[in-house]
C-alpha positions as CSV (number, residue, x, y, z in Angstrom):
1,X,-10.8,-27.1,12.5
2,X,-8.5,-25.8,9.6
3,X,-6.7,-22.5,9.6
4,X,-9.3,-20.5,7.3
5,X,-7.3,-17.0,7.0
6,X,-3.2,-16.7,7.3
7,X,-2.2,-13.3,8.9
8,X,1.0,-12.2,7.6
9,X,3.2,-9.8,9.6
10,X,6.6,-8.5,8.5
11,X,9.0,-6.8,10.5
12,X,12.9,-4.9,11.0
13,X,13.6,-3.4,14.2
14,X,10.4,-2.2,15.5
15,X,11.1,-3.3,19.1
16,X,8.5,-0.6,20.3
17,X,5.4,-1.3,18.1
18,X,5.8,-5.3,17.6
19,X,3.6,-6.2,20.8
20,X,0.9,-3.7,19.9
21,X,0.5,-5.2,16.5
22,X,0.3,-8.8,17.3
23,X,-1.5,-8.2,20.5
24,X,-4.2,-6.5,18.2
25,X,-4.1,-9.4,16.0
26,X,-5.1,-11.7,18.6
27,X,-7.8,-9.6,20.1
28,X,-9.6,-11.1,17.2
29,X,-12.7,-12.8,17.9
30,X,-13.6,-15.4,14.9
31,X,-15.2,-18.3,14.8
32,X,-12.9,-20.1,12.6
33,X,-8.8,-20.7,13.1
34,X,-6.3,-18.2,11.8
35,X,-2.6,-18.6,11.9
36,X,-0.1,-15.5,12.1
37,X,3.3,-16.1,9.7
38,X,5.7,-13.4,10.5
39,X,9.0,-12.3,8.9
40,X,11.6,-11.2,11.4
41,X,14.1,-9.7,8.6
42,X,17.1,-10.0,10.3
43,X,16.0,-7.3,13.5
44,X,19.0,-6.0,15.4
45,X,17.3,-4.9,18.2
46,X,14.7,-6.9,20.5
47,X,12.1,-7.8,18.1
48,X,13.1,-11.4,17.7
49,X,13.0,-12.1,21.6
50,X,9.5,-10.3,21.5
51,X,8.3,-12.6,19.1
52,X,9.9,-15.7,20.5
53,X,7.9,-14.6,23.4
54,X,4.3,-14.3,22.0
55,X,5.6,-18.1,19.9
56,X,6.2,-20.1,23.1
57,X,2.6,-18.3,24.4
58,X,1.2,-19.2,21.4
59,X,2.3,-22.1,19.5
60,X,-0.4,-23.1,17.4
61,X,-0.9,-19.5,16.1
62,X,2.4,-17.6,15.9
63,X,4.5,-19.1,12.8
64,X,7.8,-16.8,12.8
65,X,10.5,-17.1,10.8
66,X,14.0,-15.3,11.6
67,X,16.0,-14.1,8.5
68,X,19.9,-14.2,9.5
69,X,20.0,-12.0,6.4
70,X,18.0,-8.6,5.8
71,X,15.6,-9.9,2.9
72,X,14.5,-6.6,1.9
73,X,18.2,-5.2,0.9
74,X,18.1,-7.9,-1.2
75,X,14.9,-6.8,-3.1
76,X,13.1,-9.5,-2.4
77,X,9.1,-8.7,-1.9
78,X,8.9,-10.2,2.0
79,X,5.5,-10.5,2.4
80,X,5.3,-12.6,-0.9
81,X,8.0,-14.5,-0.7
82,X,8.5,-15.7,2.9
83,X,4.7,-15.5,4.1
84,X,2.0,-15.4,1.3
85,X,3.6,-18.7,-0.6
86,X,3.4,-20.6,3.0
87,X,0.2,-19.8,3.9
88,X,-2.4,-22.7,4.7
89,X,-5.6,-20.3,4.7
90,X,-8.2,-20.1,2.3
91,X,-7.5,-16.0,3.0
92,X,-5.0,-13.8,3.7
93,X,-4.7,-10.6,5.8
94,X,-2.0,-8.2,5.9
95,X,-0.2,-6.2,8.8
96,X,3.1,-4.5,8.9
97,X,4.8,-4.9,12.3
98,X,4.4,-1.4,13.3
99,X,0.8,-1.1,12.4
100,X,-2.1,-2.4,14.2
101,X,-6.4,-3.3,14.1
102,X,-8.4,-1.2,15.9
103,X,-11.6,-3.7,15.7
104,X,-11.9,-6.8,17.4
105,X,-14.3,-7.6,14.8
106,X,-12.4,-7.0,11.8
107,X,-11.4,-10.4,10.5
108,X,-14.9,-11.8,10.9
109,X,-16.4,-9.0,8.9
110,X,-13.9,-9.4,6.1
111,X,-14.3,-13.2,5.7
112,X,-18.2,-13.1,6.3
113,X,-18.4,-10.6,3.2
114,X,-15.8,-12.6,1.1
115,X,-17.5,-15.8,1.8
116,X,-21.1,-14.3,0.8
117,X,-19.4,-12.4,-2.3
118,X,-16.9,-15.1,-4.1
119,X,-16.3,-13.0,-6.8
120,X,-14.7,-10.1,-4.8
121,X,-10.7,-11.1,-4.9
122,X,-10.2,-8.8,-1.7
123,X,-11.6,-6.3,0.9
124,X,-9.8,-3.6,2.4
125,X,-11.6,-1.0,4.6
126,X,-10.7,2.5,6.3
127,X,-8.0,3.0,9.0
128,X,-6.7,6.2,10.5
129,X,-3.5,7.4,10.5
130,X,-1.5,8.2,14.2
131,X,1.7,9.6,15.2
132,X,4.9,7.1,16.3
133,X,3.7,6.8,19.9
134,X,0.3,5.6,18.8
135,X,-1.1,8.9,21.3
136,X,-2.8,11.0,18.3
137,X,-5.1,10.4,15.3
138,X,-3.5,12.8,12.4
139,X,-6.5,11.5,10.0
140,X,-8.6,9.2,8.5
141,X,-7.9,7.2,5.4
142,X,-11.2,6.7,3.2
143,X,-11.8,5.9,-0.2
144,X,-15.3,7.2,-0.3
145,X,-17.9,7.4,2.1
146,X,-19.7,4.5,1.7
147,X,-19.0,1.0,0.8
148,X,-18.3,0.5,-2.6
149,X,-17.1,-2.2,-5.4
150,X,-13.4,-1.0,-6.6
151,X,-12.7,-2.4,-10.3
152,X,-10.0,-2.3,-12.5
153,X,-9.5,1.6,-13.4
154,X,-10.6,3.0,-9.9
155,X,-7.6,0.4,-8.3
156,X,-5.5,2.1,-10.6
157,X,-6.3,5.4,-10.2
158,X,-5.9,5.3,-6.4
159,X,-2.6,4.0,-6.7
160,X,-1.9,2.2,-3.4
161,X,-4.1,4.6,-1.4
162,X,-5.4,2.0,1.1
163,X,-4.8,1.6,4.3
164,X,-2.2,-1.3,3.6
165,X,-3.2,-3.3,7.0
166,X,-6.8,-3.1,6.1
167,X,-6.2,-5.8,3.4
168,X,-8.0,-9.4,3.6
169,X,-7.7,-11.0,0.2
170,X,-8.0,-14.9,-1.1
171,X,-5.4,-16.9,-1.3
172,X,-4.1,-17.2,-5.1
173,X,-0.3,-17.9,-3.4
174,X,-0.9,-22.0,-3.6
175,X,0.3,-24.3,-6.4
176,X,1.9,-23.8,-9.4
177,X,1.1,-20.2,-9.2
178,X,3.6,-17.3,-9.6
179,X,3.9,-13.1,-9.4
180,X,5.1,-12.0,-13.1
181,X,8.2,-10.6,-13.4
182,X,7.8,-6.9,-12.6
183,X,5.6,-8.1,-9.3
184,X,9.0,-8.8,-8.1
185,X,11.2,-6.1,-9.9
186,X,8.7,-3.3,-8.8
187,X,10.5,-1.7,-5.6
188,X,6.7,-0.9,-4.4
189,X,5.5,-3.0,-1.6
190,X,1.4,-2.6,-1.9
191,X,0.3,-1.0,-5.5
192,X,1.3,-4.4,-7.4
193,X,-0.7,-6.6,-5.7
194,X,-3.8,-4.5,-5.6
195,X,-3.2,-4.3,-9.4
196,X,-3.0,-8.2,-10.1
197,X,-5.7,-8.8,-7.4
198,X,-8.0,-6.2,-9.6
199,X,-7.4,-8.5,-12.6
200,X,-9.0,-11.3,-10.7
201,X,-12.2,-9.7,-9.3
202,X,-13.4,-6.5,-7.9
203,X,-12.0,-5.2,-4.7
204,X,-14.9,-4.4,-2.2
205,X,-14.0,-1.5,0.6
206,X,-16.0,-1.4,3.9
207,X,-15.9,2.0,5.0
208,X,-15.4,0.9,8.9
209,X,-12.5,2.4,10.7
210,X,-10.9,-0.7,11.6
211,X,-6.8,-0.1,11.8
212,X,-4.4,2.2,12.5
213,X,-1.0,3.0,10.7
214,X,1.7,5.0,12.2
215,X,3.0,7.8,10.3
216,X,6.9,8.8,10.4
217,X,8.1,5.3,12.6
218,X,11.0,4.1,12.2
219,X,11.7,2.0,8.5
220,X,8.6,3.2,7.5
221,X,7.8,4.4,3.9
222,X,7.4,7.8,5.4
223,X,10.5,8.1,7.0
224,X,12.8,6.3,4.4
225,X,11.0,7.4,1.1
226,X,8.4,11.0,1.4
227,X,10.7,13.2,3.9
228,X,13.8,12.3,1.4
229,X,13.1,14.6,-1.9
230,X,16.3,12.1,-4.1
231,X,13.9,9.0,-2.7
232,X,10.7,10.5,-4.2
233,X,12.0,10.9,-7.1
234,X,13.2,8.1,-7.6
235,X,9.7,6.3,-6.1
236,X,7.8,8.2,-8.5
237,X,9.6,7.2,-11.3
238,X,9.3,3.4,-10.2
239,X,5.6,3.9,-10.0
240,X,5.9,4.6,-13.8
241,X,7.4,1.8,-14.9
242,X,5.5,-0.9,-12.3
243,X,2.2,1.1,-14.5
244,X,3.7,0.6,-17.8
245,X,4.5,-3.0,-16.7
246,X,0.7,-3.1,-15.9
247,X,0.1,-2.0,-19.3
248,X,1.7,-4.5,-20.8
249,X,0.4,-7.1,-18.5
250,X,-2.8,-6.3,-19.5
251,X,-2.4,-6.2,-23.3
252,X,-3.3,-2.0,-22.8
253,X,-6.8,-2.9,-21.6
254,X,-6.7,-0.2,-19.8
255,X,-4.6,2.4,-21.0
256,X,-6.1,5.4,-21.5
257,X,-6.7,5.6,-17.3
258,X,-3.0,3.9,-16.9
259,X,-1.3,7.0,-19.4
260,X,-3.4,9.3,-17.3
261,X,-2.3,8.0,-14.3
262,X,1.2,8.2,-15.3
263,X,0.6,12.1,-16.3
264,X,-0.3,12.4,-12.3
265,X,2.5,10.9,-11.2
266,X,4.3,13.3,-13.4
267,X,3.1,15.8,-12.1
268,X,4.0,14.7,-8.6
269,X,7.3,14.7,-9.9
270,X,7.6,18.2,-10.8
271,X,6.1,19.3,-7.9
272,X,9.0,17.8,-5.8
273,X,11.7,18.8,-8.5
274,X,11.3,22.5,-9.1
275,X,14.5,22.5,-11.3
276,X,12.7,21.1,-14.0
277,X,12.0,24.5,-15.3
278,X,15.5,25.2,-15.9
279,X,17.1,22.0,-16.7
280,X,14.7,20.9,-19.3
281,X,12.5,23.9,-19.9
282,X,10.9,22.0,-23.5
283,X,10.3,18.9,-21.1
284,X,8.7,21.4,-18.8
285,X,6.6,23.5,-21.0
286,X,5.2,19.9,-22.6
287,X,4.2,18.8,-19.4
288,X,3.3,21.8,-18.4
289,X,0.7,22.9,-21.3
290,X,-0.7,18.8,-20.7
291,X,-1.9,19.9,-17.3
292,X,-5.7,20.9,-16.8
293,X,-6.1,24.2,-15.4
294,X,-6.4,23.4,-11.4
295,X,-3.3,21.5,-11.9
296,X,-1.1,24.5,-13.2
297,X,-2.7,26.5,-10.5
298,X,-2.0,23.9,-8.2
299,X,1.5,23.4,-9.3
300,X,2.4,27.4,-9.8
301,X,1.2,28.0,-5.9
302,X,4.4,25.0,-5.0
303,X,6.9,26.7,-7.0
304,X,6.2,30.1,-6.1
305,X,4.3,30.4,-2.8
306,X,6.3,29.0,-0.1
307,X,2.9,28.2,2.0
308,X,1.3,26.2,-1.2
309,X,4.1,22.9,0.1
310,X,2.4,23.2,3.6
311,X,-0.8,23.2,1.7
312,X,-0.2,20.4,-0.7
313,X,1.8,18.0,1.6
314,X,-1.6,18.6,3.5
315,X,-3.7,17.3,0.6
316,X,-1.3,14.5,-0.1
317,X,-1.7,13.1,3.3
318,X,-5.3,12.4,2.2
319,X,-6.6,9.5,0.2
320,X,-9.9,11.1,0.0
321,X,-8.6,14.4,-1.2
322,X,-8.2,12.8,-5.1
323,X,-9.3,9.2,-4.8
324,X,-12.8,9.2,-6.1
325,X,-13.0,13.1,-7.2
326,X,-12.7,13.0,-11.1
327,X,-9.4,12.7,-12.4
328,X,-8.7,15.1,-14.8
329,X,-7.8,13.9,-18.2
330,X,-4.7,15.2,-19.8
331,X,-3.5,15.5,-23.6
332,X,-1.1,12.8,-24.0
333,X,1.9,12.6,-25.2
334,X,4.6,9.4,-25.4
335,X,6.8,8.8,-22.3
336,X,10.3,10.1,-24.7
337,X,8.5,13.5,-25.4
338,X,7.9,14.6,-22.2
């Protein structure tokens, strides 16, 4: 029987969380083949003898390769690159190495629903979120609480708020075929490729708690990106130019929900740079007077009630606390005014 659906796994020094995730991987019970690619990138610790381990146990499955060179310092996209563009299955399913599946079940659901639906270009479903040791649930990552189609404008409005492990997708990686430009540029791991994949059909989401993510691990984008306010920043503003790349990418199909996307991140930017008040108080007081009401409510509590940073790092945590509640629509201005 042919391999039917690839699982690509990508790791760096996660020593502690590696057997977990491809232990989980295996638990799978299918009733077609399924081959797991993994990216070693360059581990310093014991990862690579962990997964020469599970390779010689299983050596029609496991498919490693072991970078001598850290791929990701060299800003190349790893799951793309090393894993997606070798794959032999007609699918493929994502998993960070320090992530895991919760459901033995959860790659036959995925590929019975793709195979009955071949118009969907992927399904991703809910997963929960848990602290390093894997010993608490901190929450639950939904994006609404029922199944649901996700098109275009919704993809873009949640902006990467899946869990990222929950991801079973077609394979569009074979041929001739090639990410654009600022696929490769964008410094973003997940958001791109939901955006191209919503170009090529509708995203389904199965609202079945089937993986879990760990939350402040090592080399994760907690830990290198959210607890480092210069890092935000900067991620913010890269999330603004992968949408305007979008934009432009789709000849500005969609840009009235893409500009008011940008506005949100925006707004996420103030609201981890205070100082814009005073460094550029007309850049502020543009943005500012753009904002519908509950957002200058919401950003005034962050700059002036110490307790509203608890609150809103709270709210941020959730995918459910924005994803399918209206998004407000702000008065837009160009990118240069603000």
């Amino acid at each position: 029987m042919s391999v039917q659906v690839s699982v690509s796994v990508t790791t760096y020094n996660q020593e502690r969380y590696i057997e977990q995730t491809l232990d989980s991987i295996l638990m799978q019970k299918t009733d077609f083949d399924y081959e797991i690619l993994i990216n070693d990138d360059a581990s310093t610790d014991k990862s690579t003898d962990i997964i020469r381990k599970y390779e010689k146990a299983y050596p029609d499955i496991i498919k490693p390769i072991y970078q001598t060179v850290n791929q990701y310092s060299q800003k190349k996209e790893v799951h793309y690159t090393f894993n997606y563009t070798r794959a032999q299955g007609k699918y493929i399913a994502y998993c960070d190495g320090d992530d895991y599946w919760t459901d033995a079940d959860k790659l036959q659901k995925q590929f019975d629903y793709m195979e009955a639906h071949p118009h969907i270009s992927a399904c991703v479903h809910a997963g929960k979120s848990v602290n390093e040791q894997a010993t608490r649930i901190l929450g639950t990552q939904r994006v609404d609480q029922s199944n649901c189609y996700l098109n275009t404008e919704k993809v873009i409005a949640l902006q990467g708020k899946f869990a990222s492990n929950s991801l079973f997708m077609k394979n569009y990686f074979t041929g001739d075929f090639s990410m654009p430009a600022w696929f490769n540029e964008a410094n973003i791991t997940d958001y791109p490729l939901y955006l191209i994949l919503s170009t090529k059909g509708d995203l389904y989401y199965l609202n079945d708690v089937m993986c879990a993510f760990r939350v402040g691990s090592k080399g994760s984008f907690t830990q290198l990106v959210l607890n480092d306010a210069g890092k935000r920043k900067k991620h913010i503003y890269e999330m603004i130019d992968l949408l305007e790349s979008f934009d432009e990418y789709t000849d500005r199909e969609y840009a009235d929900v893409i500009q008011n996307q940008i506005k949100h991140n925006q707004l996420d930017y103030l609201m981890v740079d205070h100082t814009m008040k005073n460094t550029d108080p007309e850049g502020f007081r543009r943005l500012y007077d753009s904002l519908p009401l509950r957002r200058k409510i919401k950003l005034n509590m962050l700059m002036y009630l110490p307790a509203g940073v608890v609150l809103y790092k709270r709210l941020k945590s959730s995918a459910l606390s924005t994803a399918f509640k209206p998004k407000e629509t702000f008065r837009i201005h160009n990118r240069q005014e603000v």
